[in-house]
Phi, psi and omega in degrees: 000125175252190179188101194269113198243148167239128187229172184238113233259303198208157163341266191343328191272353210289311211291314201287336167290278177336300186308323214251019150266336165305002202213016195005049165304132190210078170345105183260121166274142191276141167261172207261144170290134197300151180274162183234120155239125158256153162224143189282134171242167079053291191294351215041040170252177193236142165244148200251112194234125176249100155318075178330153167289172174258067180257009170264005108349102179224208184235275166210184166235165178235147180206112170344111163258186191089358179317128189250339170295180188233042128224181208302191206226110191269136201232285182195231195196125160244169196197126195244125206303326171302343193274134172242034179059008169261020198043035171272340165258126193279142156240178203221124167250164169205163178111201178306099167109350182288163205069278215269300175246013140212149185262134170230124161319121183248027171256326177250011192064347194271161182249149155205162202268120190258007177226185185277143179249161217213118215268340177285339175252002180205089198301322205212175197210139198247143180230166181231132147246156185235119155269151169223156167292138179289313167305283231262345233322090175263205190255133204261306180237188193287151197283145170237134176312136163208174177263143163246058183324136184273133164276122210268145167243165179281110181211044177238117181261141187288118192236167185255116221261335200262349181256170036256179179232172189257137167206153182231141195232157066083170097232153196106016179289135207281170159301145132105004153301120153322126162233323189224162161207104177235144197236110154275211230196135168216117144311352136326141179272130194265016183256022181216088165109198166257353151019285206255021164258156223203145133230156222236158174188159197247153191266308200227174209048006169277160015266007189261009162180156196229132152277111156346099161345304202247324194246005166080043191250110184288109211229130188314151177231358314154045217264160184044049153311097182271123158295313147354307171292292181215140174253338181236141177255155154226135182205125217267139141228140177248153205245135185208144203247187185100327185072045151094029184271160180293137180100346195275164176250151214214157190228161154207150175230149175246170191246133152284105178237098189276138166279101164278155184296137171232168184293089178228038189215124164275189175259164204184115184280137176334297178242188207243307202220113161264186174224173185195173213197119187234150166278194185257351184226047141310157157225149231282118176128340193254150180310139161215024176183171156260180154180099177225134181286142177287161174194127192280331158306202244171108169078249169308312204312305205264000149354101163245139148300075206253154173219158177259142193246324192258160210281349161290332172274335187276006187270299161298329203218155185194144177218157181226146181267117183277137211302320202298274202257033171060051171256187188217109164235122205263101190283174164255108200289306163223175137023115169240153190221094185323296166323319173268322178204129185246003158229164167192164202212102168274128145320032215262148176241158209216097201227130184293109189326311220218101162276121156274120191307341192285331187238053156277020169277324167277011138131202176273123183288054179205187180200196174188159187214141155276120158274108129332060207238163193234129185245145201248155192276161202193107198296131180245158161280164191278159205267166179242132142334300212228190195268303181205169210242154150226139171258193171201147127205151195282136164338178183019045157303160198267152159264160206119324197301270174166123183242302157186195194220106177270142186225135204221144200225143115345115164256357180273179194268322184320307201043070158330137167291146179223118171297125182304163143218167129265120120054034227284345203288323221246158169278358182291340171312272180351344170244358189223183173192154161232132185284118178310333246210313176252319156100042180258134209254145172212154165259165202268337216181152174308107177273170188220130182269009177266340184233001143192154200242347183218131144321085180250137168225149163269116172220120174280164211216110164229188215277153161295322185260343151248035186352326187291341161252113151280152168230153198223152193214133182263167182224096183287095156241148177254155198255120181246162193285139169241167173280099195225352179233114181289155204310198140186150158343126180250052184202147184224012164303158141287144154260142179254153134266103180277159201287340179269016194310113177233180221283162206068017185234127168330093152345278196192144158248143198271151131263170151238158193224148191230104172279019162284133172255120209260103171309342202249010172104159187285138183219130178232206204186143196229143176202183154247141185318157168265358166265028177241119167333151168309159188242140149276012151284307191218148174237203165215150150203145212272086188256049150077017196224008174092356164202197214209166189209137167284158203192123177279121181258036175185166191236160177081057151303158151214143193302311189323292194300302193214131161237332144248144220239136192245084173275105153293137179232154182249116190262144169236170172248179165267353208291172173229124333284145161346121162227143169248156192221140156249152175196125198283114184270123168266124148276101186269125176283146171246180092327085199278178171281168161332139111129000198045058212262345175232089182271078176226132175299147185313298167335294183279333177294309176312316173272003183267335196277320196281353174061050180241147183240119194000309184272340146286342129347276180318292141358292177309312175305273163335305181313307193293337179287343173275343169265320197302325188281323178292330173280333159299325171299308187312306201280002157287304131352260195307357212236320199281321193263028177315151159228157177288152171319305199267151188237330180232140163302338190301214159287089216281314191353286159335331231255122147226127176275146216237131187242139176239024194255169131266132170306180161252012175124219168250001175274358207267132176232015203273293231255016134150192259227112185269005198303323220271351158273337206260310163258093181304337198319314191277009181312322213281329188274002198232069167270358161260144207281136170299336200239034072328128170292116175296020164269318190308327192293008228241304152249033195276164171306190198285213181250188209277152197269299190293096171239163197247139189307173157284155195232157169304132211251344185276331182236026157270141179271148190286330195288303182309311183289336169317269168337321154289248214333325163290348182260344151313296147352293195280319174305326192279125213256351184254034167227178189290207186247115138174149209263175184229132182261128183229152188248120181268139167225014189290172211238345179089165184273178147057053164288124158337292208274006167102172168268120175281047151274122177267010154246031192222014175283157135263139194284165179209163197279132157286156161248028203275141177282156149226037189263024166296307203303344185273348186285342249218003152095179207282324146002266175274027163292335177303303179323291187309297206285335178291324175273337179283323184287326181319305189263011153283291191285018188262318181295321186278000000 
């Protein structure tokens, strides 16, 4: 088998390929002379077998793409050592493209390409051939694989797929700073030729930047870029294959390249000297003026900083920067006072937050200005010694009295006469007055420090000739105390007394309350009156403490008899001068608990534990009386629309009695008769059925003949007796066919364990204490006395 391939070595070779498919010149590799093997057959005669070389086994071909001619595109010749040119041998092509875009002769084998092939979207196309005999066809040789490789021509031009692009450098940048790196693209194969080689070069922007050939890196060509100067570049570069030869095809993108700012511009005030003009009646914290350096820079960069540098101006005056538009604003620090001082001359300096040390070779990031400022005079109002006053006076003062003296000035040089006011707004007018002319304060009325111990006013004060500026001052008088109220009782409860109360023993102890305010602490005294007989009942005594304690002089109260009982007591102070107070204490006998551990009466002990009040009580009360009338109505109701069991005189067989009732049990004795279980005795005597009507036996047969012997009544079993009755039931022929169900709940005699009913025990005395029960609250107090009486008469 040979195999004749044609290749296209370069561009240059495409006219000599062409003559020479035109001419179907075509290379045959010479085979090798078949080697001669014997083989021993079977008969011991030998066969001569001659072996081909292994040409039909290739690799691939190649085919130009981009064909432009108008006939097809010859690719190569397959060829099988068997075709001896008499055309007996077919060959086959199958795989990517066969048929349609490349064709095989199938008598000489050759291939060609019938459309233009385009090597970027398709390098190469893998195929199968077949030889076959055209009479038998089988195969003459084996299918074999092969490659048809697309040959790349340069026909791409090289593009920058990411531009165009934005990029930012500095200024003030050394030469030979890095700003970019851009790389373009050539769809050509970059393994054949110069095609996909690339050199980068720059159209626009020199002389202020230059690219690196080969690797597109874009680099300052420039030093000392000032931003200031210019701030945006533009600049085109272009990528041309080929490696940069004449015939090569070329791209370009262009770079937007901004200079960002760095700190190289100090701040720097427009002029050396301003002026500025303030009245005296700034007020102390607020701007009162402006002032600012330009700075060329940009952002951290043009950030400035101002101070006042000389101690006259910084004493008086501050000044701060504002972030927005970067100014200098000069607040007033204290006071200014045209009479004492009427100019002052501020330093301000002017300094960049953030120096970059590399261009501290162009001097100090800072400036400075003179300020002027002039303070104009300005009628003020008048000023008060102090801020504020506190005065006193004593109660029950006469009115008129003289409370203090507020004083107020002119501050300007004129020193205007100055007029007093009160406050017409505040109440304190209604208790003061003030002299316009001296600002000397008096009162209008008695005051009572029990009912306000403190005063607050305000009084203004303006110019005689400018009425119109006022100024203000508050004014504090405190009302000091006189001894003006007598003492009282500090209770306004009953004292209970319980009835087991016996003599010395403590009531109750009283305090007193006074609304005299005593500095040295409150001090009373206790007595009973002295025009009143000894009280036989109660005494007091005084325990030197500021109270006092009631103290039962006779034993045995009773509620029955007298339940209240009424003690005046007499209180005095310690004040100058002394007041005495009486005040009358009720006393209620209760019924207290044992041990008087609760001194409450039983009633109110009742309505306190439930924490209920007279009209919910009542409420309560009301409710339970409106279900109790619904429920007498309802069961009134229900009674009424009763129907009788028997509904006909007639044949009740026939019949269905229909019951809407529940029975009641073993207490229900209306629908029959349990005696006879509960008492065997009476078994013998009661043999006609309950759950009949007895007018019926009237016309019923005679009566039944068939009785059951008598049994000992003393010694009957319920099972037994069940049983008799039932075959009674069934023998008796004279009641209706229908059964009656009845519930025995008798329990029978002579039980093992006896009866657990506890009311047929004999009693027996407990020894259980119940002296709990006084723990257990006013509740159970009934309870307690009754088990308490109990076991008083088991003792006595």
């Amino acid at each position: 088998m040979r195999i004749s391939t044609t290749s296209c070595l370069c561009p240059f070779l495409v006219c000599l390929c062409f003559i020479q498919r035109c001419y179907g010149a075509s290379h045959h590799l010479p085979a090798k002379v078949p080697s001669k093997n014997q083989t021993k057959l079977a008969n011991g005669e030998t066969e001569v077998h001659h072996r081909p070389k292994r040409g039909w086994i290739w690799n691939q071909f190649f085919v130009l793409e981009e064909h432009l001619g108008p006939d097809a595109q010859y690719v190569g010749k397959l060829h099988s050592n068997s075709d001896k040119g008499d055309g007996s041998v077919r060959y086959i092509l199958s795989g990517e493209g066969a048929g349609t875009i490349f064709i095989i002769d199938e008598v000489t084998g050759d291939i060609h390409a019938t459309k233009s092939l385009d090597r970027e979207r398709k390098s190469h196309y893998v195929l199968h051939a077949q030889a076959l005999d055209r009479h038998t066809e089988e195969a003459l040789e084996p299918k074999s694989e092969f490659i048809i490789k697309v040959q790349d021509i340069n026909d791409n031009a090289p593009k920058f797929p990411d531009g165009p692009f934005v990029a930012t450098v500095p200024e003030m940048s050394e030469v030979g700073t890095s700003v970019l790196q851009v790389t373009a693209s050539d769809a050509d194969d970059p393994t054949y030729g110069n095609s996909a080689r690339i050199v980068y070069s720059i159209l626009q922007g020199q002389p202020y930047f230059s690219v690196d050939p080969k690797t597109g890196i874009i680099r300052t060509a420039l030093s000392d870029m000032d931003r200031e100067a210019r701030e945006h570049y533009t600049v085109v570069i272009q990528a041309k294959d080929m490696a940069g030869q004449v015939g090569g095809l070329s791209g370009s993108t262009t770079i937007n390249i901004t200079l960002t700012d760095v700190n190289d511009n100090p701040p720097m005030f427009p002029q050396k000297n301003y002026q500025l003009y303030v009245p005296e009646s700034a007020q102390v914290g607020k701007p009162v003026g402006k002032i600012k350096a330009n700075d060329e820079d940009l952002g951290v960069n043009a950030d400035i900083k101002y101070s006042i540098i000389n101690s006259e101006g910084a004493n008086m005056f501050s000044i701060s920067t504002d972030r927005d538009t970067r100014e200098g604003i000069i607040s007033l620090k204290k006071p200014l006072n045209y009479e004492r001082k009427k100019t002052y001359t501020l330093h301000i300096e002017g300094t960049n937050t953030y120096v970059d040390p590399r261009f501290s070779y162009l001097g100090s990031f800072k400036d400075t200005a003179t300020l002027k400022i002039t303070v104009g005079d300005v009628d003020e109002a008048p000023v008060f010694s102090i801020d504020h006053y506190i005065m006193d006076v004593y109660e029950n003062s006469q009115s008129g009295t003289e409370v203090g003296v507020v004083t107020a000035r002119d501050p300007d040089s004129r020193n205007s006469p100055v007029r007093y006011y009160l406050d017409s707004k505040e109440e304190g007018e209604r208790y003061f007055r003030i002299d316009e002319g001296s600002g000397l304060i008096r009162t209008t009325q008695t005051l009572d420090r029990e009912d306000m111990a403190w005063h607050n006013i305000t009084v203004m004060a303006s110019e005689v000739d400018n009425p119109s500026l006022l100024s203000h001052v508050p004014v504090t008088v405190q009302v000091l105390d006189m001894n003006d109220n007598p003492p009282e009782i500090a209770t306004d409860e009953e004292v209970i007394v319980c009835e087991s109360s016996r003599p010395g023993q403590v009531i109750q102890t009283v305090t007193a309350v006074d609304k005299d305010d005593f500095a040295n602490g409150q001090r009373f005294s206790f007595a009973l009156p002295s025009q009143l007989p000894v009280n036989p009942n109660f005494t007091l005594k005084d325990n030197e403490d500021s109270t006092a304690s009631i103290i039962a002089r006779r034993r045995r109260f009773n509620h029955l008899t007298q339940e209240l009982y009424e003690l005046p007591i007499v209180v005095w102070d310690g004040g100058e001068p002394s007041l005495t107070g009486t005040s009358t204490l009720t006393l209620r006998v209760c019924p207290c608990q044992r041990h008087g551990r609760i001194r409450m009466c039983q009633g109110e002990a009742f309505l306190s534990s439930a924490g209920l009040s007279t009209g919910a009580l009542i409420a309560i009360l009301l409710c339970i009386v409106i279900l109790l009338a619904i429920v007498v109505l309802f069961i009134t109701l229900r009674r009424s629309k009763k129907e009788p069991l028997i509904i006909s005189e007639e044949d009740i067989r026939e019949n269905v009695v229909t019951y809407d009732d529940e029975g009641g049990g073993e207490e229900d004795t209306e629908a029959f008769d349990i005696i006879a279980l509960r008492n065997p005795a009476a078994a013998e005597e009661l043999k006609f059925r309950r759950d009949v009507r007895p007018e019926a036996r009237k016309h019923c047969s005679p009566p039944r003949s068939r009785r059951s012997p008598a049994v000992e009544l003393d010694e009957v079993d319920v099972h037994e007796f069940i049983k008799q009755r039932l075959v009674e039931a069934d023998l008796d022929t004279s009641v209706p066919p229908y059964d009656s169900l009845q519930t025995y709940a008798y329990e029978g005699q002579g039980s093992p364990t006896g009866s657990i009913s506890p009311l047929d025990t004999p009693g027996t005395q407990s020894e259980q204490d119940y002296n709990y029960l006084d723990d257990w609250g006013p509740e159970f107090q009934k309870l307690a006395e009754l088990y308490g009486e109990a076991d008083s008469d088991v003792t006595t």
